[in-house]
Legacy VTK file of the C-alpha trace (Angstrom):
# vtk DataFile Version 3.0
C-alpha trace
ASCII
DATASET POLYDATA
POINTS 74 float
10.297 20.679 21.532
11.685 17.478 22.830
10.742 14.237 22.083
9.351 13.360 25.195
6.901 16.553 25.146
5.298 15.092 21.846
4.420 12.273 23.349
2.792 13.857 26.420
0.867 15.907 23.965
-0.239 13.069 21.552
-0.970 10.996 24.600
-2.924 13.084 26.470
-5.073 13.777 23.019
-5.315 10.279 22.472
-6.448 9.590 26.271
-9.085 12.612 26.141
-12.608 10.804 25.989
-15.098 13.004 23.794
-18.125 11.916 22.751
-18.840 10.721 19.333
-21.946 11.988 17.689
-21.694 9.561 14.769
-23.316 6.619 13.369
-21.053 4.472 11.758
-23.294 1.703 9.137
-22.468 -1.891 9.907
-23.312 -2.141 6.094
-20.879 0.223 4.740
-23.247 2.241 2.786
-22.379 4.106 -0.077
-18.658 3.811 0.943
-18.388 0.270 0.388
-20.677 0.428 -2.511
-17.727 2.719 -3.960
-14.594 1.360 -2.939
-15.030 -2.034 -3.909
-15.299 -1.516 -7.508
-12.403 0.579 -7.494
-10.044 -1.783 -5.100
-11.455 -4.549 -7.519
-10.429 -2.963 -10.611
-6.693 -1.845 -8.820
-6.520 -5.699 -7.899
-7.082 -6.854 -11.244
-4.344 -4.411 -12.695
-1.917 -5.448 -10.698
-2.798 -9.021 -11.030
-2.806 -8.218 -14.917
0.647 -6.298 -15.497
2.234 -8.305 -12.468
3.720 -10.996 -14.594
5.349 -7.809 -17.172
6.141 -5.763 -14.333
8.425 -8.892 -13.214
9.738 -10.159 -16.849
11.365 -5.976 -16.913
12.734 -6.454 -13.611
14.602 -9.510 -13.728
15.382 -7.888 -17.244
16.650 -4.742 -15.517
18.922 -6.786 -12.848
20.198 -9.204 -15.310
21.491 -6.127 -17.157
22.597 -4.647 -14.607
24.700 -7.470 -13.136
25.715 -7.899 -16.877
26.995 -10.724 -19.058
27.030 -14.108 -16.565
30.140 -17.133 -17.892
27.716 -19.807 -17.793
25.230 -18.314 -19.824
26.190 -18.060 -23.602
25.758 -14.110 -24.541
23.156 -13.814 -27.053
LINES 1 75
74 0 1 2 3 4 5 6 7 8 9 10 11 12 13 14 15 16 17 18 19 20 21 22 23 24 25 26 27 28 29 30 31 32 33 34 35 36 37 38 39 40 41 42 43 44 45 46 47 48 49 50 51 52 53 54 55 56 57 58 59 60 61 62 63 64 65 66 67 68 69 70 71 72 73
């Protein structure tokens, strides 16, 4: 199929109206009682291995660019 048939198709699903028999909790529920917790603990990983995760790149691209002539080679 074309590319111009796709988007007829996934327009004319996205323009379909259909009713939604859902209630959607302005609280969050249970879902925001879970996710927090676990996007708090991701957050604090990354903001604890963030400063290691640098050190090893600039590590990797100073290897990789190799010995510089102003630096003294250690």
């Amino acid at each position: 199929m074309s590319k111009g048939i796709w988007l007829l198709v996934i327009l004319s699903f996205m323009l379909l109206a259909l009713p939604a028999y859902a209630y959607g909790d302005p609280t969050g529920g249970m879902l925001f009682q879970v996710l927090m917790p676990a996007l708090a603990a991701i957050w604090g990983l990354c903001i604890i291995f963030a400063n290691g995760v640098r050190n090893g790149f600039a590590k990797l691209v100073r290897r990789l660019r190799g010995p510089n002539r102003d630096q003294p080679v250690s």
